[in-house]
Each structure stands twice: as C-alpha cells, then as structure tokens.
C-alpha positions as CSV (number, residue, x, y, z in Angstrom):
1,X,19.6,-6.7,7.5
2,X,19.1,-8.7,4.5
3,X,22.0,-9.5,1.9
4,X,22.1,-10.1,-1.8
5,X,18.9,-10.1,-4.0
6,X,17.1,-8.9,-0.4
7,X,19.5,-6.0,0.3
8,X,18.9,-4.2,2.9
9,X,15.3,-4.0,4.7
10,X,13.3,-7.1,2.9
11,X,10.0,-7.6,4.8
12,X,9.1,-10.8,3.3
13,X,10.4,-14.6,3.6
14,X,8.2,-15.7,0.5
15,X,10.4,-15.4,-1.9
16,X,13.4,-17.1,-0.3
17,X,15.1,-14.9,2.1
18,X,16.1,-15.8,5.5
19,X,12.8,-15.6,7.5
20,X,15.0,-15.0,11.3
21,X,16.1,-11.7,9.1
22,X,13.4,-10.3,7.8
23,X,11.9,-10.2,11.5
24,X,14.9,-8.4,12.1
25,X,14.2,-6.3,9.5
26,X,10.6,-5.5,10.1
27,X,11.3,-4.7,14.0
28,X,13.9,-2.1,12.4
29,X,10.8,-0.6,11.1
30,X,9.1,-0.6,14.1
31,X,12.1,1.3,15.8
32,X,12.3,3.9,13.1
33,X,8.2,4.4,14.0
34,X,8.4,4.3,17.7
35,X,6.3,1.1,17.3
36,X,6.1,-1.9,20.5
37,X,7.6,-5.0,19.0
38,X,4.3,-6.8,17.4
39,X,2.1,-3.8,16.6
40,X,2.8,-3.2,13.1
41,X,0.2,-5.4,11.8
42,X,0.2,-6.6,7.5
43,X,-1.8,-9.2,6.3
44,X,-1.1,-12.0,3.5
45,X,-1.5,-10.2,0.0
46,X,-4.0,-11.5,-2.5
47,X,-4.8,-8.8,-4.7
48,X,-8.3,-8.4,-3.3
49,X,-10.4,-5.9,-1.6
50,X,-10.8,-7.7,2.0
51,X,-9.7,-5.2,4.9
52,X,-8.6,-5.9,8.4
53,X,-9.4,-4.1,11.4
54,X,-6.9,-4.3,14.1
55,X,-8.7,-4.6,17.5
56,X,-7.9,-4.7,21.1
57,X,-6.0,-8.1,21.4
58,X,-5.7,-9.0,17.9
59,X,-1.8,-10.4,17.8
60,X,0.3,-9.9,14.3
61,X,0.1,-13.6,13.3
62,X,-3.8,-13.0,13.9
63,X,-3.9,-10.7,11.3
64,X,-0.8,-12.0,9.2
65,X,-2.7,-15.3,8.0
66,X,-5.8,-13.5,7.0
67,X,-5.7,-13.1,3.0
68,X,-6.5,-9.2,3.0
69,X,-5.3,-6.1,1.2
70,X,-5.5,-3.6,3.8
71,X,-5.3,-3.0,7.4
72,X,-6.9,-0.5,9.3
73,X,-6.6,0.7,12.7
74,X,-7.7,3.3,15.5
75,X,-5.6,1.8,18.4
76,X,-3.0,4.1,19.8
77,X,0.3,3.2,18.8
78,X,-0.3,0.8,16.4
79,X,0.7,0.5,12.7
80,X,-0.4,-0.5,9.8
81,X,1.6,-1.9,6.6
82,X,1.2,-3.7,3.4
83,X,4.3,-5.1,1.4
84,X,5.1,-4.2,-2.5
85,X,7.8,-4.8,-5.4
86,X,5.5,-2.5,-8.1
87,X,2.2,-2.3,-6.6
88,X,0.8,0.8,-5.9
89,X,0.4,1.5,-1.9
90,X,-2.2,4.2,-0.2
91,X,-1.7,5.3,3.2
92,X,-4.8,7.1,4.7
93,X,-4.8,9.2,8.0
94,X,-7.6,10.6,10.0
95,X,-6.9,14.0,11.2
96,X,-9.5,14.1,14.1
97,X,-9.5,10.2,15.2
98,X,-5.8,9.6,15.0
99,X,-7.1,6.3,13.1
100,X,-5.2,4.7,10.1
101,X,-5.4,2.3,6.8
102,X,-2.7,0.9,4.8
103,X,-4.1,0.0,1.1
104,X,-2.1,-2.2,-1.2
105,X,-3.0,-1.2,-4.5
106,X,-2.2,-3.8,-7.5
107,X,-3.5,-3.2,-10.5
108,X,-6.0,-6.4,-10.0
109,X,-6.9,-4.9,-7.1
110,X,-7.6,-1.1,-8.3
111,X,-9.8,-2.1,-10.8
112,X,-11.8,-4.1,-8.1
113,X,-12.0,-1.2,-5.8
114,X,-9.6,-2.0,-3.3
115,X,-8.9,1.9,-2.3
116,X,-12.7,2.3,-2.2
117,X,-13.0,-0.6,0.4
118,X,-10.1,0.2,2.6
119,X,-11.7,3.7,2.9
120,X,-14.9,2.8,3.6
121,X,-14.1,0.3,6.1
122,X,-11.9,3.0,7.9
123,X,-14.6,5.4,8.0
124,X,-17.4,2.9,9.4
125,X,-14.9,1.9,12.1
126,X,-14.9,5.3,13.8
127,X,-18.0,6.9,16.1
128,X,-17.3,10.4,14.3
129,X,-17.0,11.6,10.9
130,X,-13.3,12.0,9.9
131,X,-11.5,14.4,8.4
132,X,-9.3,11.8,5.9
133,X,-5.8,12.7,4.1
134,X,-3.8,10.5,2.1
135,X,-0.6,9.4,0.5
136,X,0.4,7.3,-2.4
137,X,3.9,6.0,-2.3
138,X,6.4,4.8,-4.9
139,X,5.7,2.1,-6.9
140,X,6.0,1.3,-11.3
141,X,5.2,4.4,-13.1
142,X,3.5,4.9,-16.1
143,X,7.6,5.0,-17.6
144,X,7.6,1.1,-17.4
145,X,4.1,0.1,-16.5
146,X,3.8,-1.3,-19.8
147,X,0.3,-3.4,-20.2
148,X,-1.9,-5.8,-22.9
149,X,-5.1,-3.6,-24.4
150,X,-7.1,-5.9,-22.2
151,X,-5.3,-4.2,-18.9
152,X,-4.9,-1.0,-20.4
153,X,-8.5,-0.8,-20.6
154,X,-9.4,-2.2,-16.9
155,X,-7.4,0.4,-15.4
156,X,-9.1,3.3,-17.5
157,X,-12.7,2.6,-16.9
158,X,-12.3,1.8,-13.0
159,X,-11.9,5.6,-11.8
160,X,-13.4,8.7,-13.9
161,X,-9.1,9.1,-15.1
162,X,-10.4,7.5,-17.8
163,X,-8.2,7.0,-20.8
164,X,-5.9,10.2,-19.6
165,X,-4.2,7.6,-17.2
166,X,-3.4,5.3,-20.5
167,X,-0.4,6.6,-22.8
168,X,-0.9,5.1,-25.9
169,X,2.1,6.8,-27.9
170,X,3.9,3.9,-27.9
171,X,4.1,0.0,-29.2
172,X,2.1,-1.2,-26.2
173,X,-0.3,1.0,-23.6
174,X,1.6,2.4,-20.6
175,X,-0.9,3.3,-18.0
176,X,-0.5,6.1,-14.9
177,X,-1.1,4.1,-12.0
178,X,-0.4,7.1,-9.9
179,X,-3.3,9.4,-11.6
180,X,-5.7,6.3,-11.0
181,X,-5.2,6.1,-7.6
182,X,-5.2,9.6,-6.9
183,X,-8.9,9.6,-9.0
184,X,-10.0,7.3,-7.0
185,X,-9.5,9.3,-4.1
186,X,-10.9,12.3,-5.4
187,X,-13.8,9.8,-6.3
188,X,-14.4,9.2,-2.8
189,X,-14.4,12.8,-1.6
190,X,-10.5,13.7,-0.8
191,X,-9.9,17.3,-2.1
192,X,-6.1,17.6,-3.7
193,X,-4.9,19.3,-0.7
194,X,-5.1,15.9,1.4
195,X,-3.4,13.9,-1.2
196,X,0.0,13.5,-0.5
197,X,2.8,11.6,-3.4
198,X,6.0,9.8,-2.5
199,X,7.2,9.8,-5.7
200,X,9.7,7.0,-7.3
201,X,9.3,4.1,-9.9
202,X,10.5,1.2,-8.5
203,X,11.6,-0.5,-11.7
204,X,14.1,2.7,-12.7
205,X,15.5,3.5,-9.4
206,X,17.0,0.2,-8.2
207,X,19.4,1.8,-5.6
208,X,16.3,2.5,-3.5
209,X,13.6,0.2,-4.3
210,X,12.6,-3.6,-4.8
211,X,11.2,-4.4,-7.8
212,X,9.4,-7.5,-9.0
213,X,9.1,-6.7,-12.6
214,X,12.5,-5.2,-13.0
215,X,13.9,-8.4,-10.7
216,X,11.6,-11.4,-10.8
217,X,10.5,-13.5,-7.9
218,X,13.5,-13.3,-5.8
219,X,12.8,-9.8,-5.5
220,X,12.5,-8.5,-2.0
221,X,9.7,-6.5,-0.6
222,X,9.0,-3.0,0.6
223,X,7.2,-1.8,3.7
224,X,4.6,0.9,3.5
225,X,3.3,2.0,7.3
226,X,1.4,4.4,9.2
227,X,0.9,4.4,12.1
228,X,-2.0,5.7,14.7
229,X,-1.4,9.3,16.6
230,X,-3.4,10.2,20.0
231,X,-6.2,12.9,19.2
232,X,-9.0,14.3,21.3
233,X,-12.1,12.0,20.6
C-alpha cells in the first residue's frame, strides 16, 4: 500500500506516487469486491459528461485512456470506478438488470450535467426499463466548499436546489454539493427512498480521506466502485 502523502490505498500515479503500488492498491480493491484482476474499469478524468460502456472484450487500458467521467456496465462481475480528492461521486445500481454506473461528479461537471448523462446512458444500454437506486459518497461539504459568486451561482441554477444548496451567511458562498446532486437525481425521476448517502467531507476528516483542496497536488486519490450483480433478465 502506498506511503507518505499517498497513505494507504492511492489509486492514482498522476500525482507522483509509485505507479507498481498503486496497481497493488487498486487490485486490493478488486479483492475486497470479489472482482477478476482487470475488471474494475475507470477512465481518465476530465471534468466532462462523456460516459463509457464496458463491453464484452473491452480491456482496462481500453477504457483507462478514454477522457470520460463515468463508466457504466451490465457485464456480470464487472466494476465500475471513478477516482476523487473533493469531487462529488454517484454510484447508480439497477435493481432488475444487475447493471451499473460510476459518475464522478466535480463541480465543472455537475453544472454540465454529468449525473444526467451517466444516467441516461445506463438506461439506453439496457433492453428493459430499470428500476435505478443510487448513492452519493463523501466528498467536500458545504463546511469547506467555499466558492467565487461566479461558481456559487453555476451550482444553484444547474438542478431545481436552487439557491437552498448556496449558504451565503458567511464572507464568501459555501454551496451543498450533496443537495445538488441528490436534486439532480430526483430531477431525473429517483424517489428519496433510492438515494443512498455515504456521508464524510474529505477536507475535515483527513484520517479517512484524500483531499486535494485540503492537501494540494500531491494528494492521493480515492476509489468509488460498484460493481455488477446476476439478476433474472
């Protein structure tokens, strides 16, 4: 496992950690999901709304060079993952297909709609309707997610949150990434019983969590994954 500024389960090399390591690190993951070695599949992170779908004989260096923000799957046994140090991350599940999407969720890439598209391109990958739930994990909550005006008001008009996910009580706006997100799945039809939240900020709790704003660039990064489960098609 990773040492130092990386301690203990990095899952990236950009920022400077021992690459041989981190693939150590990410095939820990695997374990802990009853994953093959290889089939948790992440893409390169742009802060964008492009979505990959994971099809028979796609490889992980297939779908690791593509620039996209989430990964989507219905092969059995397969997961899905996108990397964070603050970002917001979505994990969506379908309860009749067994298929799965990973959604990494910056702010540049809520306001463009990144949630919206990972969705959507789950559901036009299955034959059926499905029957969706979702989680949002930890990431910087509205205690540090300090922002310009300009930001501030990005993030409010991009789900019907509106300004009740801005705090304005203090010198500079703080905005509720979490209630965005979770709007924004409401938006797209999920009732409140199939949200899930893994709640944590990243910037407070430094015992458990990499964060970029709280560390800089030699911050490590986390690993957010689902992965598929067998269900009668």
């Amino acid at each position: 496992m990773s040492e130092g500024a990386y301690a203990t389960l990095n899952t990236s090399a950009g920022a400077g950690d021992d690459p041989d390591v981190v693939r150590q690190n990410v095939a820990l993951i695997e374990r802990a999901l009853d994953v093959s070695p290889e089939r948790l599949f992440y893409g390169s992170q742009v802060h964008g709304v492009d979505v990959a779908i994971v099809r028979t004989g796609d490889t992980r260096d297939d779908v690791l060079v593509r620039k996209v923000d989430a990964v989507a799957t219905s092969l059995e046994g397969t997961g899905c993952g996108v990397r964070s140090a603050d970002c917001g991350t979505v994990l969506v599940g379908d309860r009749r297909s067994g298929a799965v999407a990973a959604i990494h969720a910056g702010w540049r890439g809520t306001v463009l709609g990144v949630v919206a598209a990972g969705v959507r391109a789950l559901r036009a990958s299955l034959d059926q309707e499905p029957e969706l739930v979702a989680a949002v994990g930890p990431h910087i909550e509205r205690c540090c997610f300090e922002v310009g005006d300009d930001v501030a008001a990005e993030l409010a008009a991009c789900s019907t949150a509106g300004e009740r996910a801005v705090d304005r009580s203090r010198s500079k706006p703080h905005v509720d990434l979490r209630i965005v997100l979770e709007t924004q799945l409401r938006d797209l039809g999920f009732d409140a019983a199939a949200i899930d939240h893994v709640r944590g900020c990243t910037v407070c709790d430094a015992d458990r969590f990499f964060s970029y704003r709280r560390d800089g660039a030699r911050s490590g990064r986390l690993m957010a994954a689902i992965v598929t489960s067998v269900r009668s098609r």
